[in-house]
N, CA, C and O atoms as a GROMACS GRO file, in nm:
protein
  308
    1UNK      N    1  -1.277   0.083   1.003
    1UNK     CA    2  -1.218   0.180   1.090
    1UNK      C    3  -1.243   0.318   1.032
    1UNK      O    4  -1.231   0.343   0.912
    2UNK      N    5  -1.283   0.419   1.135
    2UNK     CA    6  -1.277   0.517   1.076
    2UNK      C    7  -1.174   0.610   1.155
    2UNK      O    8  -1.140   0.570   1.266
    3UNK      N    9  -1.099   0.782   1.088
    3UNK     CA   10  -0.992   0.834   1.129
    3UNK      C   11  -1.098   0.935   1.116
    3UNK      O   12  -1.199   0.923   1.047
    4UNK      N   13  -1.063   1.046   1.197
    4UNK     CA   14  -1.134   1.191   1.203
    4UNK      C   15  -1.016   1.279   1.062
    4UNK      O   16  -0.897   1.256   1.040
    5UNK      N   17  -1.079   1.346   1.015
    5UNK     CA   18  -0.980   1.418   0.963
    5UNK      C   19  -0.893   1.489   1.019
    5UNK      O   20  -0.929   1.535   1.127
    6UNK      N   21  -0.733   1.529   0.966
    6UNK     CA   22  -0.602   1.516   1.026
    6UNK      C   23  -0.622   1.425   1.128
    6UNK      O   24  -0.676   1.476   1.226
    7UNK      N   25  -0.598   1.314   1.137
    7UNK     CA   26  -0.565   1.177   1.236
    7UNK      C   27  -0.508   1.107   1.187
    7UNK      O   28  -0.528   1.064   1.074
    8UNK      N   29  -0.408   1.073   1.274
    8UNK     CA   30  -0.262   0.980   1.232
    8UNK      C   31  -0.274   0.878   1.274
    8UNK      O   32  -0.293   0.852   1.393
    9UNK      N   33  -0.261   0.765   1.146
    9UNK     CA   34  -0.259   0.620   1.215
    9UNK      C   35  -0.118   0.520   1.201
    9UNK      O   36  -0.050   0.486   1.104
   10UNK      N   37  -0.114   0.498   1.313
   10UNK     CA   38   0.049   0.465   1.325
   10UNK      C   39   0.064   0.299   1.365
   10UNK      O   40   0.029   0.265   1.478
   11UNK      N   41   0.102   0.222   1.294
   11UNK     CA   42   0.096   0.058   1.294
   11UNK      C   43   0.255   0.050   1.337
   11UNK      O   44   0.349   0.085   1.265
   12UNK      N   45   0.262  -0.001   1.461
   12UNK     CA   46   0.392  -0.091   1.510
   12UNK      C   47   0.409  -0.238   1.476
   12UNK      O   48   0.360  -0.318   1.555
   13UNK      N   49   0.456  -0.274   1.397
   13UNK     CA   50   0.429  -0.407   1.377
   13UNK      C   51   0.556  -0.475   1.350
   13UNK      O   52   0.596  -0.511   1.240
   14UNK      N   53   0.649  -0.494   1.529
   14UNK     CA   54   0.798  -0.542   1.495
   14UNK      C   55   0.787  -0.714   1.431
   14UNK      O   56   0.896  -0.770   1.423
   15UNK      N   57   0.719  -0.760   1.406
   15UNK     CA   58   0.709  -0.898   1.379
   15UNK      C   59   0.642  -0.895   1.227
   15UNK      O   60   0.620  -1.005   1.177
   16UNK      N   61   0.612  -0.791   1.159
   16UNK     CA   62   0.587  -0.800   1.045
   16UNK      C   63   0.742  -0.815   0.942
   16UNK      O   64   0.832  -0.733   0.961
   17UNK      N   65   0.754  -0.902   0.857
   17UNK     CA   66   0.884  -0.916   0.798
   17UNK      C   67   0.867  -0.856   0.620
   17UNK      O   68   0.943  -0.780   0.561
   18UNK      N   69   0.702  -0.944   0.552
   18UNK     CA   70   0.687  -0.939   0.447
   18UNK      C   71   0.552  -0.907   0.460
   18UNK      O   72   0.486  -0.931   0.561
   19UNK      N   73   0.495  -0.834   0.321
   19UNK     CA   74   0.334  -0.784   0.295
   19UNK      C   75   0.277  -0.866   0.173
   19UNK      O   76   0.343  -0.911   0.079
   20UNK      N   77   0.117  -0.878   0.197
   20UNK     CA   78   0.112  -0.989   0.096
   20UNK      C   79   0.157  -1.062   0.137
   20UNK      O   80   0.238  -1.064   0.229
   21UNK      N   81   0.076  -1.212   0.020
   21UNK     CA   82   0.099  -1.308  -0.005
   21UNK      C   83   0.178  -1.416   0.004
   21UNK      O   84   0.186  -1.517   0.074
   22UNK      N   85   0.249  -1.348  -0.115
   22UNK     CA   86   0.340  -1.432  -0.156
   22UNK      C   87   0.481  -1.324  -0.166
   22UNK      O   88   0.466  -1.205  -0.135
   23UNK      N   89   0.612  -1.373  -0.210
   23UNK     CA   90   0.691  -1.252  -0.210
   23UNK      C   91   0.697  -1.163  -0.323
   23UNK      O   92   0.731  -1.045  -0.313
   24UNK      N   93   0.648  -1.248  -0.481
   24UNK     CA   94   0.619  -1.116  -0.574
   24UNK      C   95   0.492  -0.988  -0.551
   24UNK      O   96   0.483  -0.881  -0.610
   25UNK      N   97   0.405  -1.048  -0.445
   25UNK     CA   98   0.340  -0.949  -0.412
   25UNK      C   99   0.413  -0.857  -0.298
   25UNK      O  100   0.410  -0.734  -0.309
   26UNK      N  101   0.465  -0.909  -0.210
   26UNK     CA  102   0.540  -0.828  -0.112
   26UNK      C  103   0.671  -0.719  -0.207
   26UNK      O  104   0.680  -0.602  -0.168
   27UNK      N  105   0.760  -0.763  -0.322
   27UNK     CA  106   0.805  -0.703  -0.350
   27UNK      C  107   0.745  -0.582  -0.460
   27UNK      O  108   0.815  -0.485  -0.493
   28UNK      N  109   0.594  -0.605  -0.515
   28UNK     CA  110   0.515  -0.499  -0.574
   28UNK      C  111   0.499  -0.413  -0.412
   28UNK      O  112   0.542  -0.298  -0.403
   29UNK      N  113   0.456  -0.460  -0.331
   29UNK     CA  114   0.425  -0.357  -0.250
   29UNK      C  115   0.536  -0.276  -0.196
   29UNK      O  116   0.501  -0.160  -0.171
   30UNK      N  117   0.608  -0.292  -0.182
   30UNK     CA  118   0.743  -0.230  -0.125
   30UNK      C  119   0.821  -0.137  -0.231
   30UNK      O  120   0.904  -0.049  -0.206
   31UNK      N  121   0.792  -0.163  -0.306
   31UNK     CA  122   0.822  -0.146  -0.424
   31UNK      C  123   0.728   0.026  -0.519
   31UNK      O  124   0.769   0.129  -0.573
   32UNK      N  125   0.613  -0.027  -0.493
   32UNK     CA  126   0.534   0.139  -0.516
   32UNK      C  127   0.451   0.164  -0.371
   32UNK      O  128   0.386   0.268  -0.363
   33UNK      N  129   0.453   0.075  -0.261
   33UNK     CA  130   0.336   0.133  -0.170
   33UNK      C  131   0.238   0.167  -0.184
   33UNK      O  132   0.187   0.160  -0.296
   34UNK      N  133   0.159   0.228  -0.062
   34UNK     CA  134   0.045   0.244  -0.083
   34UNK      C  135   0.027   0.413  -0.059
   34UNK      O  136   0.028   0.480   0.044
   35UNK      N  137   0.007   0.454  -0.224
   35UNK     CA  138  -0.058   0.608  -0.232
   35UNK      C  139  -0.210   0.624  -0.358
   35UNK      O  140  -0.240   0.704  -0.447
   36UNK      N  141  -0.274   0.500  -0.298
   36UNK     CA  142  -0.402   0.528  -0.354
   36UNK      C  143  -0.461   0.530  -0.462
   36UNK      O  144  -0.388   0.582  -0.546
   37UNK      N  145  -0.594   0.489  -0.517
   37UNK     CA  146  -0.644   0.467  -0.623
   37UNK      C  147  -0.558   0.535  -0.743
   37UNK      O  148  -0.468   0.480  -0.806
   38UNK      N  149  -0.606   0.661  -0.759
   38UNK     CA  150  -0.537   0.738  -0.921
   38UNK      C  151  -0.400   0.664  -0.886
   38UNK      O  152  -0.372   0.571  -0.962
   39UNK      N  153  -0.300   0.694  -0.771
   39UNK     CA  154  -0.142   0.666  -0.861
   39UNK      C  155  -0.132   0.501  -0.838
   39UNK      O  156  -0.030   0.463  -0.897
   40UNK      N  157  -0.185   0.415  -0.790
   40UNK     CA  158  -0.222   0.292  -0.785
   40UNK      C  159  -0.225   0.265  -0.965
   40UNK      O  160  -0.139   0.203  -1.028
   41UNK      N  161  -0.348   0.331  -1.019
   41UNK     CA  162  -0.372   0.285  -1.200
   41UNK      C  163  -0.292   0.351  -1.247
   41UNK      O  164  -0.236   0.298  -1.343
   42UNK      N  165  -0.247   0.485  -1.214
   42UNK     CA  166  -0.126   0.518  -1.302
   42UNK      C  167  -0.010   0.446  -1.341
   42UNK      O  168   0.048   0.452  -1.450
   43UNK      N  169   0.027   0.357  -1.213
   43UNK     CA  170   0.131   0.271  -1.206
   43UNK      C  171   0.154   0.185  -1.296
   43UNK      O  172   0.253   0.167  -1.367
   44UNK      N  173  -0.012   0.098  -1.282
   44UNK     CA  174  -0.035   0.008  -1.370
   44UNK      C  175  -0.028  -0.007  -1.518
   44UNK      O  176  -0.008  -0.108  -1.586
   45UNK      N  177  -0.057   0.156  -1.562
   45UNK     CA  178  -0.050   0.177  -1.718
   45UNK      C  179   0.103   0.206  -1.753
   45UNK      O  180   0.156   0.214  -1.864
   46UNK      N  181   0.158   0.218  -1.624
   46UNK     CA  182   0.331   0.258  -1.693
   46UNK      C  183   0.423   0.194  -1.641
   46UNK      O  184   0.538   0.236  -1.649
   47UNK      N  185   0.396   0.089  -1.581
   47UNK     CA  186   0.488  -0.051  -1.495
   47UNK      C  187   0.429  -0.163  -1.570
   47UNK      O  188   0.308  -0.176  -1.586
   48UNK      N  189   0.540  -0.264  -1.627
   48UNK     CA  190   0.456  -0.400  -1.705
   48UNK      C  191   0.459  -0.508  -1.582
   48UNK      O  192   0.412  -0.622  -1.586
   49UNK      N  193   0.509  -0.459  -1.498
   49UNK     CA  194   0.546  -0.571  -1.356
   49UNK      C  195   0.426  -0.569  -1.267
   49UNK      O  196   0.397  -0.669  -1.201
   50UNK      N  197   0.336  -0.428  -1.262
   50UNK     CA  198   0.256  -0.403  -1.185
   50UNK      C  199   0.106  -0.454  -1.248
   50UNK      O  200   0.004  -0.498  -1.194
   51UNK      N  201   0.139  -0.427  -1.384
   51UNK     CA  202   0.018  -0.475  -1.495
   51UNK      C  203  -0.043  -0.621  -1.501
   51UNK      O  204  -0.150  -0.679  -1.520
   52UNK      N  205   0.127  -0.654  -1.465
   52UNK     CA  206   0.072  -0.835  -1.497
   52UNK      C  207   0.062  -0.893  -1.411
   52UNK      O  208   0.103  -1.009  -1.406
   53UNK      N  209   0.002  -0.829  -1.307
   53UNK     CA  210   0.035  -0.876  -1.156
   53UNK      C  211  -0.114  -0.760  -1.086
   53UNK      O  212  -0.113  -0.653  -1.025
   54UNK      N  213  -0.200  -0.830  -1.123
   54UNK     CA  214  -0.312  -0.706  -1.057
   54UNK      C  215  -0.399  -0.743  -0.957
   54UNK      O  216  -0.493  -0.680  -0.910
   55UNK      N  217  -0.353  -0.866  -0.927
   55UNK     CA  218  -0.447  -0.876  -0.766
   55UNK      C  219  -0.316  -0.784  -0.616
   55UNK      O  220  -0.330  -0.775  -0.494
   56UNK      N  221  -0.200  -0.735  -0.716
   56UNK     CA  222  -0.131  -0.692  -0.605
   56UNK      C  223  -0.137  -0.533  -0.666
   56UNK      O  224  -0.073  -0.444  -0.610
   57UNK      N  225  -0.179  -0.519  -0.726
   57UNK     CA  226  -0.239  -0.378  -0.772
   57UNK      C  227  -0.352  -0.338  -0.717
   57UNK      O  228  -0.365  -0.216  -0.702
   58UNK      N  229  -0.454  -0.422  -0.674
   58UNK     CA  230  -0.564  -0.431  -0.618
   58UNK      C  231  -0.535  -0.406  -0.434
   58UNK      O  232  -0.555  -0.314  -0.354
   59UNK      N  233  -0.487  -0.523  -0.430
   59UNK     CA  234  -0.394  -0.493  -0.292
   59UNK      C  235  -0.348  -0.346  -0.239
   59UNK      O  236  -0.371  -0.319  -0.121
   60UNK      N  237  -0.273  -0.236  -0.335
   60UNK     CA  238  -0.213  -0.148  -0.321
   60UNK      C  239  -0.292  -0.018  -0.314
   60UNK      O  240  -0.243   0.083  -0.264
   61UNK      N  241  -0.460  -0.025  -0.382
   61UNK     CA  242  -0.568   0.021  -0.362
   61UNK      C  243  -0.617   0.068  -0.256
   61UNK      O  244  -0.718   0.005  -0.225
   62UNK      N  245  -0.588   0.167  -0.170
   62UNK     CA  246  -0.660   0.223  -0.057
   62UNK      C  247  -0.694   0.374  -0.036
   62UNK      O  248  -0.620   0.463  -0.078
   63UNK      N  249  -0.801   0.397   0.028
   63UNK     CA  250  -0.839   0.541   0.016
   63UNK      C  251  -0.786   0.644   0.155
   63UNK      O  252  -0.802   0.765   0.172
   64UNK      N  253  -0.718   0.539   0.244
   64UNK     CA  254  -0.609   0.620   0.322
   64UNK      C  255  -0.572   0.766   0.254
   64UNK      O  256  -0.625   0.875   0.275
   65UNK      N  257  -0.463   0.733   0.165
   65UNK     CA  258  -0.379   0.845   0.039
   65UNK      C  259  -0.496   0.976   0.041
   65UNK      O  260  -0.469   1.094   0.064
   66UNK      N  261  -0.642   0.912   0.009
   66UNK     CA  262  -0.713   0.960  -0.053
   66UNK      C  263  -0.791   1.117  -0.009
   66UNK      O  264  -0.824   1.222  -0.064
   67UNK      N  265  -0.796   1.036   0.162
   67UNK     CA  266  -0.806   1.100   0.286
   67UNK      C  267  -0.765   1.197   0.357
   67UNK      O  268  -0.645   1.206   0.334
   68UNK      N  269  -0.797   1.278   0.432
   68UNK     CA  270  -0.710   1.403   0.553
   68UNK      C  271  -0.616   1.351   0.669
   68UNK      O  272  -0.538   1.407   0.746
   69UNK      N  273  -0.661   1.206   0.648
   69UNK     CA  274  -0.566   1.162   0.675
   69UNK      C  275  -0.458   1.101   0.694
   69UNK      O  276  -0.416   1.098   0.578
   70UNK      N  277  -0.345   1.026   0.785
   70UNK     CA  278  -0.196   1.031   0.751
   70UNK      C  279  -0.214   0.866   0.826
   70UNK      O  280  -0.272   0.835   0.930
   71UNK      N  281  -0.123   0.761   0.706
   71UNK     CA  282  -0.133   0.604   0.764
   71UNK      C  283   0.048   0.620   0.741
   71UNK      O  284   0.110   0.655   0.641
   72UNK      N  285   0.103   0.576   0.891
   72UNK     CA  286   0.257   0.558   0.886
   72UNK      C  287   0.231   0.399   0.964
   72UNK      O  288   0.168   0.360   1.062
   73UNK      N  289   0.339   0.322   0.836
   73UNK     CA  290   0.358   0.174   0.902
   73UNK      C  291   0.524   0.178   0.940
   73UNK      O  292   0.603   0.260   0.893
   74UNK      N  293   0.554   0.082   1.029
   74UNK     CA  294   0.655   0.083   1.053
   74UNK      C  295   0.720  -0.098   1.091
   74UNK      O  296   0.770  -0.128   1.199
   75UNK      N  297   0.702  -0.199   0.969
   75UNK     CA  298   0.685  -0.303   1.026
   75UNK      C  299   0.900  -0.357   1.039
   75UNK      O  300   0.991  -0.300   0.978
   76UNK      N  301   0.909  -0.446   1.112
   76UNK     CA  302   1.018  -0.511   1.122
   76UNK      C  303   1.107  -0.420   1.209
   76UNK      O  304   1.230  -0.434   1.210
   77UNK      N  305   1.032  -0.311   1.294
   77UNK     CA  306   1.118  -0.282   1.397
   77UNK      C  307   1.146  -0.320   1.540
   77UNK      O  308   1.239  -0.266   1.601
   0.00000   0.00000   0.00000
């Protein structure tokens, strides 16, 4: 998918409950979200929960953050 710069992408997703996997990955994600590569590894070097757990670190990896532009989710409404 691509977004034009400043373009807002807005996910309705009332039937989404949990992210990830499993629920220790759902609670890493909820937990730091998703704001992109650098604070993604920053996390990792200063969270031991996020460290030992890096396919949901991997997961949390996106260049959205990175971008002009703006990703709002809104699941379980």
């Amino acid at each position: 998918m691509a977004l034009a710069d400043g373009a807002e992408l807005i996910i309705l997703a009332p039937g989404v409950k949990e992210f990830g996997e499993d629920r220790g990955i759902d609670g890493l994600i909820r937990k730091y979200g998703y704001f992109g590569t650098p604070a993604t590894l920053e996390a990792v070097d200063a969270n031991a929960d996020l460290a030992s757990d890096l396919s949901a670190a991997a997961h949390l990896i996106t260049d959205l953050p990175n971008s002009a532009s703006r990703f709002v989710g809104a699941p379980g409404i």
